[in-house]
C-alpha positions as CSV (number, residue, x, y, z in Angstrom):
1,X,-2.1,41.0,68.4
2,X,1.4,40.6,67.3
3,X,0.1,39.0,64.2
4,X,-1.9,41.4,63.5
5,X,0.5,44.0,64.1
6,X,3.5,42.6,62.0
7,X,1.1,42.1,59.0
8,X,0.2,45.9,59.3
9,X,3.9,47.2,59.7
10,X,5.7,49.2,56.8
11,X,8.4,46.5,56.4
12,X,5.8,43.9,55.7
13,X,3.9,45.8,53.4
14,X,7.4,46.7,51.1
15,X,8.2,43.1,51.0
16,X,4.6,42.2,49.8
17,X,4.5,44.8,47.1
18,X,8.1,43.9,46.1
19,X,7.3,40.3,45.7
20,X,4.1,40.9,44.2
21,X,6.3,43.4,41.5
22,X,8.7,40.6,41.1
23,X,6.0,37.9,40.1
24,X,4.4,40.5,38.0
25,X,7.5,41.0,36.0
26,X,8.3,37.8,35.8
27,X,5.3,36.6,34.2
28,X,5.6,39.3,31.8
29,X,9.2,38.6,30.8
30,X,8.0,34.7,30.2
31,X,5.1,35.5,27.8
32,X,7.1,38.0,25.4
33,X,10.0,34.8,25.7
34,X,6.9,32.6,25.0
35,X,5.6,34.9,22.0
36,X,9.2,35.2,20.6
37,X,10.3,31.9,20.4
38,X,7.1,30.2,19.5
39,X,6.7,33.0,16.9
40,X,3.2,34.3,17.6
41,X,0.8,35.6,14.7
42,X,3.0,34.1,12.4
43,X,1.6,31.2,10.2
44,X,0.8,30.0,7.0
45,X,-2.1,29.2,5.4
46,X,-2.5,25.1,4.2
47,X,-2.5,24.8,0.3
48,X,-5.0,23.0,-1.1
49,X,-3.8,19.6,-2.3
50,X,-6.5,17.5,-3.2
51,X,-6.4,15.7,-6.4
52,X,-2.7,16.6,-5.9
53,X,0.1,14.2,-7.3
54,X,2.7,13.5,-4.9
55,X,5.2,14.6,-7.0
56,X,2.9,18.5,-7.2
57,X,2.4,18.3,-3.6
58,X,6.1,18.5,-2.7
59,X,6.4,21.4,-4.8
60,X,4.0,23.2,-2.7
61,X,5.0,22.2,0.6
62,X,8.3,23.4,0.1
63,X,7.2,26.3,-1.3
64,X,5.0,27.3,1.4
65,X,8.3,25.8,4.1
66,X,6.0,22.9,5.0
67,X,6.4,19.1,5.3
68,X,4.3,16.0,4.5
69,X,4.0,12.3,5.2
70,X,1.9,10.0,3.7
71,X,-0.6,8.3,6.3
72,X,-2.5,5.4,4.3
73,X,-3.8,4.8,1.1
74,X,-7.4,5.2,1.0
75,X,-10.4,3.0,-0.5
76,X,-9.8,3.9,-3.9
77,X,-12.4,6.6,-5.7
78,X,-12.7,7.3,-9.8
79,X,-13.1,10.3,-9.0
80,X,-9.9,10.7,-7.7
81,X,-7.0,10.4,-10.3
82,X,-4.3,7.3,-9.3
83,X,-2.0,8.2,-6.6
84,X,-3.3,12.0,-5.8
85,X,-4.1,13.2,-2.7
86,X,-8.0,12.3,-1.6
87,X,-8.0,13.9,2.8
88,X,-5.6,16.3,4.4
89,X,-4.8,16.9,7.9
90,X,-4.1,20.2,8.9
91,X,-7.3,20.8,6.1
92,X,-6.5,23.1,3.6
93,X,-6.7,27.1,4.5
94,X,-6.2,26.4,8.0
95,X,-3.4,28.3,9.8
96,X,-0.2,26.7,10.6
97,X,3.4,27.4,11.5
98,X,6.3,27.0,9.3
99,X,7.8,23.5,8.8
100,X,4.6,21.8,10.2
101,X,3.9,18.1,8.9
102,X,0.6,17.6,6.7
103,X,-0.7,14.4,6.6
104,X,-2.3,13.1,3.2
105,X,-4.3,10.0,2.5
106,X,-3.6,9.0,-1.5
107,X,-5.6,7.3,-3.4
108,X,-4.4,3.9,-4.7
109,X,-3.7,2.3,-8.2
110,X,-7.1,0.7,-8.3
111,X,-10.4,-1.4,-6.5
112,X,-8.3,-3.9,-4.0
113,X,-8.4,-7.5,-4.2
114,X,-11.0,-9.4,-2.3
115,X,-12.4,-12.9,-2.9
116,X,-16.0,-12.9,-4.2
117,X,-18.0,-15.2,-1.3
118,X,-19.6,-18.0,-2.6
119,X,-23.6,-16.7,-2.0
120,X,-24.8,-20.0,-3.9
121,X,-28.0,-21.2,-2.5
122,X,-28.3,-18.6,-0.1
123,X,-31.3,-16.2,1.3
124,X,-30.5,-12.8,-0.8
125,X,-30.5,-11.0,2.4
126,X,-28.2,-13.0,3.7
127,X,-26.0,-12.5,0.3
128,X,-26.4,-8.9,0.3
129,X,-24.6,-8.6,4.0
130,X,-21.9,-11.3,2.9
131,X,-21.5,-9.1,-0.2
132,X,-21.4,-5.8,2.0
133,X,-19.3,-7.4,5.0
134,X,-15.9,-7.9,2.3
135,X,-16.3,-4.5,0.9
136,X,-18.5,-4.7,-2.1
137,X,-21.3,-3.3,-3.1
138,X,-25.1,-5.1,-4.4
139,X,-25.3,-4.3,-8.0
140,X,-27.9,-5.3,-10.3
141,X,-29.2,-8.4,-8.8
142,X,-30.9,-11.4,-11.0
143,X,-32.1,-14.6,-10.1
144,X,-33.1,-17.3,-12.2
145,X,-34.6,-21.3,-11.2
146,X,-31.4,-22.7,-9.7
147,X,-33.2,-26.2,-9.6
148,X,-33.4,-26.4,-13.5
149,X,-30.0,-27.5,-14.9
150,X,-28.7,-29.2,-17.7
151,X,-27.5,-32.4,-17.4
152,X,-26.4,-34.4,-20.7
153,X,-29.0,-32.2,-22.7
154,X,-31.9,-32.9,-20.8
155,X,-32.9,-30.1,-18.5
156,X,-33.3,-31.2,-14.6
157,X,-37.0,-30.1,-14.7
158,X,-38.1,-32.8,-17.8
159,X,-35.1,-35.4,-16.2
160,X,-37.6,-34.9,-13.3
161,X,-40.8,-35.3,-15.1
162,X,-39.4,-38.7,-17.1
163,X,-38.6,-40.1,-14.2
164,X,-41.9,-39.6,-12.3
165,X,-44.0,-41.1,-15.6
166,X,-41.4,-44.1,-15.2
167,X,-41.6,-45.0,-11.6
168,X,-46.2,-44.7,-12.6
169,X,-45.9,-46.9,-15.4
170,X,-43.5,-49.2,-13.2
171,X,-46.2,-48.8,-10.1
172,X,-48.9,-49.8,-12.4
173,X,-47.1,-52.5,-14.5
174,X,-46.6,-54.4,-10.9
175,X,-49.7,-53.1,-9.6
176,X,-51.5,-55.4,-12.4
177,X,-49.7,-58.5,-11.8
């Protein structure tokens, strides 16, 4: 019952309250420190840079008290002009606060290098995935009778047919002695 008692007295009580004021105040004094020094409801609204040269795009960004940094150069795009911004991140109209870093992806100079695989005497499926798998795309394909070449001005198909009316006549020539 003393418990009970002590829990129910006056004194108790006053301390409870008081503490529960204290916390109460507390709290409050932290989230207007939080909302002053973090500067809530202020921001600025992300320019559009796409198709943005880099030398437009810091223009802007200070303008608007922003920063940027370059992430990567893209796969490069005509439709893009050389060296402008293709992807932001924040995009552009969202809400940011001041002196907050953009990142841009650029578009490069041109196409990048890659070696053409060799797709000679291979199934066209096969060449179309060995074509996709270094970056490039299947065009206009065209085939044409790889078997028939020209050799010293006698196409491999006749060279072919010569020889087979040789090796007869030679078959029959010994074939009648």
């Amino acid at each position: 019952m003393n418990v009970v008692r002590f829990i129910l007295s006056k004194t108790f009580l006053k301390h409870l309250v008081l503490a529960f004021l204290v916390v109460v105040v507390i709290v409050i004094i932290a989230l207007q420190w939080l909302k002053i020094t973090t500067h809530h409801g202020d921001y600025i609204v992300v320019p559009d840079l796409a198709k943005k040269t880099l030398e437009e795009v810091e223009a802007i960004v200070e303008d608007h008290g922003l920063r940027y940094e370059v992430l990567d150069s893209a796969d490069y795009s005509p439709d893009y002009p050389k060296f402008s911004v293709m992807a932001q991140n924040p995009g552009a109209g969202d809400k940011v606060k001041e002196n907050r870093k953009i990142y841009l992806t650029l578009n490069p100079s041109g196409y990048r290098k890659v070696t053409v695989p060799n797709v000679i005497q291979v199934t066209r499926r096969n060449a179309e995935t060995i074509i996709k798998a270094v970056g490039l795309r299947v065009g206009e394909v065209s085939s044409f009778n790889h078997r028939c070449e020209v050799r010293a001005g006698i196409c491999e198909a006749e060279c072919a047919e010569l020889l087979t009316t040789f090796f007869q006549k030679r078959r029959q020539e010994n074939n009648g002695k």
